[in-house]
N, C-alpha and C positions, 0 to 999 in steps of 0.2 A: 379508813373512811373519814373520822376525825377527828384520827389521831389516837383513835383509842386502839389498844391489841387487845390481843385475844386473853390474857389476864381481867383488864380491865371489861371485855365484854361479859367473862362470865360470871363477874362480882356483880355485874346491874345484870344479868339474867338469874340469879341465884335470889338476887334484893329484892327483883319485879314480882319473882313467885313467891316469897314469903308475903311480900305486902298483898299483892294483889289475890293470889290465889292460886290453884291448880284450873278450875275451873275460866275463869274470866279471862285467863294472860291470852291462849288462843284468839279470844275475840279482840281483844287492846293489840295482837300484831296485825290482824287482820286490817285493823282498821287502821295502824300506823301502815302497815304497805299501801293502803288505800289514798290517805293522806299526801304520801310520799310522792304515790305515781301523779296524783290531783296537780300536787306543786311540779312535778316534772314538768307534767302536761302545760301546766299553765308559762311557765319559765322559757318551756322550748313555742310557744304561739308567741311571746312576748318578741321571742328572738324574729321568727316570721316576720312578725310585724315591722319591725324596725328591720329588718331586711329588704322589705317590701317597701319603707319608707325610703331608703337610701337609694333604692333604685328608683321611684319616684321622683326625686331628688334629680338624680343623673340623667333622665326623662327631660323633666323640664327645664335642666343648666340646657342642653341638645335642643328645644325649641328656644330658649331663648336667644342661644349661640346659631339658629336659626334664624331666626326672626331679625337679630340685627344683619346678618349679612345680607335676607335682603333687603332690610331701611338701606343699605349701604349700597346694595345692587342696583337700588332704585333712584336713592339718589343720583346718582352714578347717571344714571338713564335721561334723570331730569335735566341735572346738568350740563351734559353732550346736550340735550334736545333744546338748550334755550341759547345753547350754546349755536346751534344751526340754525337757530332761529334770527338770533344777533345776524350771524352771517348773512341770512336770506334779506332780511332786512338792510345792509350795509349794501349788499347788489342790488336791492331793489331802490335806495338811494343815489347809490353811483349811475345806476339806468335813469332815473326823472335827471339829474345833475346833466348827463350829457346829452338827453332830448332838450333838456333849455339852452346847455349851449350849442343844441344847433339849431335849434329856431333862430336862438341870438344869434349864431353869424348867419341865419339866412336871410332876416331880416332885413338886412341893409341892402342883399341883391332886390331885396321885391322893389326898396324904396327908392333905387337907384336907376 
């Protein structure tokens, strides 16, 4: 357990009952198992908890590796869309450009 054998257990159980007693030792293991299971208890929640945290942890890395891909999806979306937008705009420049020039060459039939 810690490291002690079974020599060494029954020189501190021989020790405990001269000092302690016939009477009281009962109650001091009682309450060291008591103690013992408390600290278990408490030892194996501690574990939980940071169990619980790491996967927390792997939760939120997953929305954040979330989260960018759609800032990335969207940008994505914005960019094509101002991108078609340039476009629509450069046909809607080359459309005015050659109704002037065809006013401009028709103008010389009117005036002619």
């Amino acid at each position: 357990m810690f490291g002690i054998g079974m020599p060494e257990m029954l020189l501190i159980l021989a020790i405990a009952l001269i000092v302690i007693g016939p009477k009281k030792l009962p109650d001091l293991a009682k309450s060291l198992g008591r103690a013992f299971a408390e600290f278990k208890r408490a030892t194996s929640e501690l574990k939980e908890s940071l169990e619980i945290d790491d996967e927390l942890k792997e939760v939120k890395s997953t929305f954040n590796d979330m989260g960018k891909g759609i800032k990335e999806a969207m940008e994505v979306k914005v960019d094509s869309g101002s991108e078609d937008q340039n476009l629509s705009a450069d046909l809607n420049e080359a459309k005015k450009e050659k109704q002037i020039k065809n006013k401009n060459s028709e103008s010389p039939l009117r005036d002619g």
